[in-house]
BALOBA-1460 file (C-alpha; in Angstrom, 3 decimals):
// residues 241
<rec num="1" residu="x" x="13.293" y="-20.663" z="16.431"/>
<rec num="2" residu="x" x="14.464" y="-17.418" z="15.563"/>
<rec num="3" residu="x" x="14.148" y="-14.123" z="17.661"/>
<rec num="4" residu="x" x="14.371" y="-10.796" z="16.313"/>
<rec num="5" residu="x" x="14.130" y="-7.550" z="18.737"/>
<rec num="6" residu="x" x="13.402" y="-4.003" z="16.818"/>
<rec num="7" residu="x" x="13.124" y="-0.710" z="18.445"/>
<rec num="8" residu="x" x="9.325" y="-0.133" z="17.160"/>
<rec num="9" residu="x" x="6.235" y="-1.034" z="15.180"/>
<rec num="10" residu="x" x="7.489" y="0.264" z="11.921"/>
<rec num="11" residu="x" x="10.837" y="-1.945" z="12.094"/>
<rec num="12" residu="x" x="9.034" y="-5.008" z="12.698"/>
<rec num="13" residu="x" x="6.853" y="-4.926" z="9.362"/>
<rec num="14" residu="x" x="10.075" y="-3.502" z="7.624"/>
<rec num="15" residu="x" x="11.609" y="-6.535" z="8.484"/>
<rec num="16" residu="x" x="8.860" y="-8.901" z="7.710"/>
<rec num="17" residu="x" x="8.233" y="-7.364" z="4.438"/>
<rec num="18" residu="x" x="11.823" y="-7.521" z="3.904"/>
<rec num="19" residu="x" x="11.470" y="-11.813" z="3.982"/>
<rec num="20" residu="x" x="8.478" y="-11.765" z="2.243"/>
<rec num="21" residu="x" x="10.049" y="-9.783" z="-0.394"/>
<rec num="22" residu="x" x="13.005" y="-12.114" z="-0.794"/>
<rec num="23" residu="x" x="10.371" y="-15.063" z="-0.540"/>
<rec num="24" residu="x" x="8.662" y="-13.495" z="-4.305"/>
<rec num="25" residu="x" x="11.374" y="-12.617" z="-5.775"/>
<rec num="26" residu="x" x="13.193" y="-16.022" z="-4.991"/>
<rec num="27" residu="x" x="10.136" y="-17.929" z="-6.218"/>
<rec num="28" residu="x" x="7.242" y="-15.475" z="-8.253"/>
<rec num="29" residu="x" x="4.568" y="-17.969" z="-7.512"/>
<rec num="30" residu="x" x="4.782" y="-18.307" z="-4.135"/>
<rec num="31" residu="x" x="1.892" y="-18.904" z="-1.824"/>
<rec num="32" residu="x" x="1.533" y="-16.560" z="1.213"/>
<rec num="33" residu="x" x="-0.228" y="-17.329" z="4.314"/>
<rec num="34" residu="x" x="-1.836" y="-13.773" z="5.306"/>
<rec num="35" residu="x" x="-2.900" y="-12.446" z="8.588"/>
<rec num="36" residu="x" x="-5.168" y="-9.340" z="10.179"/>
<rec num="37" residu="x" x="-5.405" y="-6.860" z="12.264"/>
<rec num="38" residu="x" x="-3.200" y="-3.622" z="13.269"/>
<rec num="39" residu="x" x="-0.257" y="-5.798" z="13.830"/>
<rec num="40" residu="x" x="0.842" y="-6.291" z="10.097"/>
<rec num="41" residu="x" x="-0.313" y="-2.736" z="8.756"/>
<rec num="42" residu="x" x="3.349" y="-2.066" z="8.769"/>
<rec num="43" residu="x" x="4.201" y="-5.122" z="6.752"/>
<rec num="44" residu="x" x="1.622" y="-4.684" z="3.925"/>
<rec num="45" residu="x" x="2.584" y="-0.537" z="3.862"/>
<rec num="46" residu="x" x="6.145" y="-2.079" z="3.393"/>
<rec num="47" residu="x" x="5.226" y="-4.595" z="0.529"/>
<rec num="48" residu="x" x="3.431" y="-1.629" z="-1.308"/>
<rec num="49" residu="x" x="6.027" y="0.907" z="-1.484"/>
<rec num="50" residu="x" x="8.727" y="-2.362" z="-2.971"/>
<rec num="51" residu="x" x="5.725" y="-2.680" z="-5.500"/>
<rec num="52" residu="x" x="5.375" y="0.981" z="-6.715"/>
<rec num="53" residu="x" x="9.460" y="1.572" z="-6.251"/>
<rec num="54" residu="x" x="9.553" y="-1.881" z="-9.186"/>
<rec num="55" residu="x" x="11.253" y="-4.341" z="-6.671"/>
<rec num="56" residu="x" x="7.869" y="-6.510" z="-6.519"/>
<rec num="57" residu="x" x="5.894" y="-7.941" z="-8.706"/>
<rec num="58" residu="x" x="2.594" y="-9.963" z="-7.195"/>
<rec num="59" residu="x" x="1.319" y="-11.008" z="-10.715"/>
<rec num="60" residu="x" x="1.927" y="-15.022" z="-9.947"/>
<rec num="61" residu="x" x="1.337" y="-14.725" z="-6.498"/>
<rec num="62" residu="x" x="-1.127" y="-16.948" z="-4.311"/>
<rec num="63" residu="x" x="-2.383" y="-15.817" z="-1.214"/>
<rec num="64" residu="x" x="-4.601" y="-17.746" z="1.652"/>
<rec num="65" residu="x" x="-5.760" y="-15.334" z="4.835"/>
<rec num="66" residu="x" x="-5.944" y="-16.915" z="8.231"/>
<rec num="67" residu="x" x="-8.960" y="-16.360" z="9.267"/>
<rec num="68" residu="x" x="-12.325" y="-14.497" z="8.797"/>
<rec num="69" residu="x" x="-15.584" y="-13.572" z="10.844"/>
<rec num="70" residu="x" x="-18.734" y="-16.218" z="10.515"/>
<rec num="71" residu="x" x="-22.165" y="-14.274" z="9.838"/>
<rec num="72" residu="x" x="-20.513" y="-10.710" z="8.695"/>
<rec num="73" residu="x" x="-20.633" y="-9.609" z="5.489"/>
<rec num="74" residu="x" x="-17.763" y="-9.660" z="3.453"/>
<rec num="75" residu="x" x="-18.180" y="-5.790" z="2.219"/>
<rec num="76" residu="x" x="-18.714" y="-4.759" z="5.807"/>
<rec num="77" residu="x" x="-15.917" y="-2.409" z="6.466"/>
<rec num="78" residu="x" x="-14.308" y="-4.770" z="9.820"/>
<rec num="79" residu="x" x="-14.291" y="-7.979" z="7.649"/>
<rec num="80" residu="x" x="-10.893" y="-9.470" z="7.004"/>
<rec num="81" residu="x" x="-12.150" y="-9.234" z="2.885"/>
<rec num="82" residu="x" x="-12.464" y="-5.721" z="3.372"/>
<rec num="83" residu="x" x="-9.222" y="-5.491" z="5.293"/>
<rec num="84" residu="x" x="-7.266" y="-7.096" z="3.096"/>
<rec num="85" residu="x" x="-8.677" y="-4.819" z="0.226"/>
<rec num="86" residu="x" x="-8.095" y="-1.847" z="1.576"/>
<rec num="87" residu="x" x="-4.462" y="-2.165" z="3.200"/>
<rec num="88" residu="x" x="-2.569" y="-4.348" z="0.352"/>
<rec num="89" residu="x" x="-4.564" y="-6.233" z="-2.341"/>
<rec num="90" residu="x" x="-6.326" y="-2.732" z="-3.391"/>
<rec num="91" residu="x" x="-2.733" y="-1.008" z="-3.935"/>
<rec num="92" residu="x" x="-0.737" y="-4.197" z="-5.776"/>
<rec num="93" residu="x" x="-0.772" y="-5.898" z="-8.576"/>
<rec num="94" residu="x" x="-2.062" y="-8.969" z="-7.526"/>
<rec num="95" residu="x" x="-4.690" y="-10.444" z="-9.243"/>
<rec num="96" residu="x" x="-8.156" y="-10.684" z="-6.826"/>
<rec num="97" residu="x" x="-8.816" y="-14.237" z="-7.862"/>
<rec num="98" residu="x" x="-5.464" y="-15.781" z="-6.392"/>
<rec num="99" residu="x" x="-6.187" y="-14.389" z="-3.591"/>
<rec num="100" residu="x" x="-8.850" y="-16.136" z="-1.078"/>
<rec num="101" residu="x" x="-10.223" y="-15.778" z="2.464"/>
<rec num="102" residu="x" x="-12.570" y="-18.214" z="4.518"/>
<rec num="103" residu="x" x="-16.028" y="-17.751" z="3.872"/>
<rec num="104" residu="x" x="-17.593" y="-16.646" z="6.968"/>
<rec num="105" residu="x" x="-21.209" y="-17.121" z="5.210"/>
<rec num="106" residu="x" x="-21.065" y="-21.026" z="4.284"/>
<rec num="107" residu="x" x="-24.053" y="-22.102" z="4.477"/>
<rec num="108" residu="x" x="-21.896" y="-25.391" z="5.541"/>
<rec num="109" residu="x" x="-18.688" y="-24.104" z="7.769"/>
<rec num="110" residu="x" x="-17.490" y="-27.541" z="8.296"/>
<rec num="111" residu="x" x="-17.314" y="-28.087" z="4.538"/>
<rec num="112" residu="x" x="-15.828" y="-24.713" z="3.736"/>
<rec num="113" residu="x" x="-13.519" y="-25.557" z="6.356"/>
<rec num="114" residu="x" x="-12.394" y="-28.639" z="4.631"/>
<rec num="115" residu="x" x="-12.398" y="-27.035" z="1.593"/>
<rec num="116" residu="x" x="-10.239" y="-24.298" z="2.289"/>
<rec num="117" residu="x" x="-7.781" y="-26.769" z="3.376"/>
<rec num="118" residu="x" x="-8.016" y="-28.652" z="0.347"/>
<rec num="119" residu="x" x="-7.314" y="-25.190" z="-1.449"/>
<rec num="120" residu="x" x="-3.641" y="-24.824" z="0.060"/>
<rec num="121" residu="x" x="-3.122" y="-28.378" z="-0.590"/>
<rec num="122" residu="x" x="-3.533" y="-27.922" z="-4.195"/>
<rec num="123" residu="x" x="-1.502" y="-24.696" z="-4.366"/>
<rec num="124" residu="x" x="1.163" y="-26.657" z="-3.142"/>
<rec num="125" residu="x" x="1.199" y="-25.512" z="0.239"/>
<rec num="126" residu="x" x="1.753" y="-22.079" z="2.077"/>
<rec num="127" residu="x" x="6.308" y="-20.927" z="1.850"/>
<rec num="128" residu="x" x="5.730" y="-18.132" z="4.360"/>
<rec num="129" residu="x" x="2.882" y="-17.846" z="6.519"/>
<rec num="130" residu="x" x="2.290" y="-14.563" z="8.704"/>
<rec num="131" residu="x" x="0.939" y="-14.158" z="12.084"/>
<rec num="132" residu="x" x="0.010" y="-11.780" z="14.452"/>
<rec num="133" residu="x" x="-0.556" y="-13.346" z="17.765"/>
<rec num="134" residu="x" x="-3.099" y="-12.637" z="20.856"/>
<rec num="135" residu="x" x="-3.121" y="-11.233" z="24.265"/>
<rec num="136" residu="x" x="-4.353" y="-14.421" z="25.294"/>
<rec num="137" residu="x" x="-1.668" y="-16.527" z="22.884"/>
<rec num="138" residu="x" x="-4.149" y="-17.517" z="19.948"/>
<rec num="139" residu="x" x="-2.543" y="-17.798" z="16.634"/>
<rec num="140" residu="x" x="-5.278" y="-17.428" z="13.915"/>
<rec num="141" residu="x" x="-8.492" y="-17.432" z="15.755"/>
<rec num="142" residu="x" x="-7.403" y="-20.692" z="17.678"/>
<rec num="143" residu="x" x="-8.075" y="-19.623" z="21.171"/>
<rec num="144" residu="x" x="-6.712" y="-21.626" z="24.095"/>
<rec num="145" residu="x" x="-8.066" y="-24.967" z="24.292"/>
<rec num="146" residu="x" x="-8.198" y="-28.484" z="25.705"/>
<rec num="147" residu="x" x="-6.754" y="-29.428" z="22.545"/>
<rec num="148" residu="x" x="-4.787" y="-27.801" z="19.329"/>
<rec num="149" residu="x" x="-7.199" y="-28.503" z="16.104"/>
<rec num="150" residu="x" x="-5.431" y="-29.520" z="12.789"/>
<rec num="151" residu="x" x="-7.615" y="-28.123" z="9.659"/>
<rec num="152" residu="x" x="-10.056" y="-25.021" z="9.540"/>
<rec num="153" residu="x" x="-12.353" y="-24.760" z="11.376"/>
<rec num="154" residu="x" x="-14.846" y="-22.402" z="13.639"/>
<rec num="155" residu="x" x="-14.001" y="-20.945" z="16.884"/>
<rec num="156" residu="x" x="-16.307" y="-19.551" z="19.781"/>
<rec num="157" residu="x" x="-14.212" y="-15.899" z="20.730"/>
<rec num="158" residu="x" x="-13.245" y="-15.426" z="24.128"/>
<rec num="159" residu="x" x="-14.584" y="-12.454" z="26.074"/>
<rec num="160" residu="x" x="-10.685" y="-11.285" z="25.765"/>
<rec num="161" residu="x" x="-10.644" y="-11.500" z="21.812"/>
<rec num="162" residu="x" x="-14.041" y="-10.041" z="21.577"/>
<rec num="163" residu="x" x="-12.985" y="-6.810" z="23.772"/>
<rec num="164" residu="x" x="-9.693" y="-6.704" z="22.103"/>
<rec num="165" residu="x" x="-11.043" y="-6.761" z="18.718"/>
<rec num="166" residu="x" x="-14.098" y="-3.886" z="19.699"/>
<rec num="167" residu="x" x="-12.161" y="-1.181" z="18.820"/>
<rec num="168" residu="x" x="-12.736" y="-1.783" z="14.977"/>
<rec num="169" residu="x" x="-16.695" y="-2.030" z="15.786"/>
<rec num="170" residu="x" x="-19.317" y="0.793" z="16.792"/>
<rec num="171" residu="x" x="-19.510" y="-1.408" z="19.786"/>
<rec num="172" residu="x" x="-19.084" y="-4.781" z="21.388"/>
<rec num="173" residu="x" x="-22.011" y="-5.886" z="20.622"/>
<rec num="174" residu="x" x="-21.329" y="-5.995" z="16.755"/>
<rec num="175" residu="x" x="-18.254" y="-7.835" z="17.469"/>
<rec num="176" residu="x" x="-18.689" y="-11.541" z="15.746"/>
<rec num="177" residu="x" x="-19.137" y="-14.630" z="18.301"/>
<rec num="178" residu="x" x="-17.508" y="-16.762" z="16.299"/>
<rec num="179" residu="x" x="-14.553" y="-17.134" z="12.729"/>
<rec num="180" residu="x" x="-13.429" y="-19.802" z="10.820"/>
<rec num="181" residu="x" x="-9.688" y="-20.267" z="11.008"/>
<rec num="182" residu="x" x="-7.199" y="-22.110" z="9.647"/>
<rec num="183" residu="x" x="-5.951" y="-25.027" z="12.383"/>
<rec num="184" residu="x" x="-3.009" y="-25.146" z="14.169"/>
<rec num="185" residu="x" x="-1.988" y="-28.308" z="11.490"/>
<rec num="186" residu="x" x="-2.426" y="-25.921" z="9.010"/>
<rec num="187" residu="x" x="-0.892" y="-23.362" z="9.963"/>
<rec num="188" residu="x" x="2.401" y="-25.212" z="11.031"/>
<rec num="189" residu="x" x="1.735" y="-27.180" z="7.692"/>
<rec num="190" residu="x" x="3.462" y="-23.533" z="6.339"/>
<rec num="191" residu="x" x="7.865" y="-23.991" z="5.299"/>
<rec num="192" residu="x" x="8.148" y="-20.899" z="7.040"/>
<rec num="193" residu="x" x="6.652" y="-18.745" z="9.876"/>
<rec num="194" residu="x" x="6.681" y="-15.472" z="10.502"/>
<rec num="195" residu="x" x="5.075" y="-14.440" z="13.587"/>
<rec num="196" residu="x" x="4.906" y="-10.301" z="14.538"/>
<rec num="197" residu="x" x="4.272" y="-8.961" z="17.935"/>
<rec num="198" residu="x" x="4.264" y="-5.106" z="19.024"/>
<rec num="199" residu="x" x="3.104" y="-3.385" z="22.123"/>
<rec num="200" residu="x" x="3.623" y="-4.207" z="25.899"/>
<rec num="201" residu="x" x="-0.232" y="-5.933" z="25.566"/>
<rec num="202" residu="x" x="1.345" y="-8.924" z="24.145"/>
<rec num="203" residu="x" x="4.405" y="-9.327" z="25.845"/>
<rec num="204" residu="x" x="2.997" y="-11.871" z="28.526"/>
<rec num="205" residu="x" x="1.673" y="-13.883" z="25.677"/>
<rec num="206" residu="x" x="5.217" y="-13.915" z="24.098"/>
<rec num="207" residu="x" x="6.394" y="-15.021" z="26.841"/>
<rec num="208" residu="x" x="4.297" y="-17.972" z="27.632"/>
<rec num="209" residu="x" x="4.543" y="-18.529" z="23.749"/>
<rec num="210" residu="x" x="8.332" y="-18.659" z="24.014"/>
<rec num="211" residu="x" x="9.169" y="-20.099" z="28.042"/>
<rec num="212" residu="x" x="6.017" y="-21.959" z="28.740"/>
<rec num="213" residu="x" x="4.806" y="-25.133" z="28.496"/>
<rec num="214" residu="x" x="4.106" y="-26.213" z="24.732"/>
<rec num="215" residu="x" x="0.208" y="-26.222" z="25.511"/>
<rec num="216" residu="x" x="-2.976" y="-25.464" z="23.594"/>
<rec num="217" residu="x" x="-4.043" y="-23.002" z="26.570"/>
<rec num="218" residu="x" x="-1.297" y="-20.851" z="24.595"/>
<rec num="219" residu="x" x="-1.677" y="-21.441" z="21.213"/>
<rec num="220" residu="x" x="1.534" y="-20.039" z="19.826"/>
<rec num="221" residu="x" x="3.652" y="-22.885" z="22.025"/>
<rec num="222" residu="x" x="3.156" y="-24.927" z="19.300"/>
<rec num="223" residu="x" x="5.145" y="-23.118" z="16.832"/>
<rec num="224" residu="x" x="8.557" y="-23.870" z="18.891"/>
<rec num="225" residu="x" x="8.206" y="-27.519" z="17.190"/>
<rec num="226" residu="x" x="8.286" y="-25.539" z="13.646"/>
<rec num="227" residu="x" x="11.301" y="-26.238" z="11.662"/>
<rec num="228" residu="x" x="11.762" y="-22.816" z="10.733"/>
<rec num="229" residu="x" x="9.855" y="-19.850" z="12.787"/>
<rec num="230" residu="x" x="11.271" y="-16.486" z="13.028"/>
<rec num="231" residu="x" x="9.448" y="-14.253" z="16.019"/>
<rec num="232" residu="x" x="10.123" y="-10.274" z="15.075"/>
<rec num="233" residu="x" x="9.159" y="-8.156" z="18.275"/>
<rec num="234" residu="x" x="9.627" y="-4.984" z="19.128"/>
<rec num="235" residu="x" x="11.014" y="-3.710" z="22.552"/>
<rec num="236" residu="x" x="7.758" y="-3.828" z="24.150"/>
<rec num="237" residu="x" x="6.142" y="-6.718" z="23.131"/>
<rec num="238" residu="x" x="9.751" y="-8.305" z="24.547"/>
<rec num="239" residu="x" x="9.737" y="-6.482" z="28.002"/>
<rec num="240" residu="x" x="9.356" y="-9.733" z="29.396"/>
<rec num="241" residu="x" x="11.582" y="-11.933" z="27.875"/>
């Protein structure tokens, strides 16, 4: 495990773009595990500007998103379709259909789950997979647990991930119950993780994540058995380390 400490919000995604970048332009077809949320904003504003400055090129590129919201629609403006859209896929020159995103509106989630899975398989497997992480030390929408669950699969949301995620809804009570999400086999099925923390909210979750005991009641433990995990925080979300 790698730790990286950055002044703010804005460093972080620099940084993180900057691997990704060197992950394209090392290998054009790469397949890139992508992640939600306000966390990488910074990240995907970074990957755009390499793209119009000529330093990127997304044309061969495969991407696979974490997670997404079960019973939303995907035009609705708060799901992770729309998301995606609207802060990178919308503004690069990757083509929409290498890109892909759980259906949340399976009429069969288990076998969308499995299917998903299947997907990565075939595109050989995610090189760099990106993750936010929660105040409550989910990775994806794997929320702490009895048990870590290998392939995707749906999650009940915790009362803490449903008031942490409000903010993008009218109110709570639009706030999905329940996402599919890539499992915690999956996602350390990835040759390389990035996972991105800012803000003081999360810096008890890196810190279990990083000191505690590798346990599915904090999700992220898991990662310190990756072969190669890089954490980039900034200041804040490391006040506690």
């Amino acid at each position: 495990m790698q730790i990286h400490l950055y002044d703010h919000a804005e460093q972080v995604g620099q940084a993180a773009a900057t691997l990704i970048a060197a992950q394209v332009i090392s290998k054009p077809d790469s397949v890139l595990g992508l992640a939600t949320g306000s966390t990488p904003i910074p990240t995907y504003q970074a990957l755009i500007k390499m793209y119009r400055d000529g330093v990127l090129d997304f044309s061969k590129v495969r991407t696979f998103n974490l997670d997404e919201y079960c019973k939303l629609p995907i035009d609705h403006e708060c799901s992770y379709h729309s998301f995606m859209r609207e802060q990178l896929f919308d503004h690069i020159n990757l083509p929409l259909d290498h890109t892909r995103v759980p259906n949340g509106n399976a009429e069969n989630l288990q076998e969308e789950g499995a299917n998903y899975d299947m997907a990565i398989s075939r595109a050989g497997g995610i090189d760099i997979q990106v993750l936010g992480i929660g105040r409550n030390g989910h990775i994806g929408f794997n929320e702490p647990a009895n048990a870590f669950v290998y392939g995707c699969h749906v999650v009940n949301l915790t009362q803490s991930t449903i008031e942490a995620n409000r903010r993008f809804f009218d109110s709570e009570d639009d706030v999905p119950r329940q996402a599919i999400s890539l499992g915690i086999g999956s996602i350390m099925n990835a040759r390389k993780v990035l996972l991105l923390a800012t803000g003081e909210d999360k810096a008890q979750a890196i810190r279990d994540a990083i000191y505690g005991d590798i346990n599915p009641k904090t999700q992220a433990s898991i990662l310190r058995t990756h072969p190669d995990v890089i954490f980039l925080l900034d200041k804040a979300a490391a006040g506690l380390l």
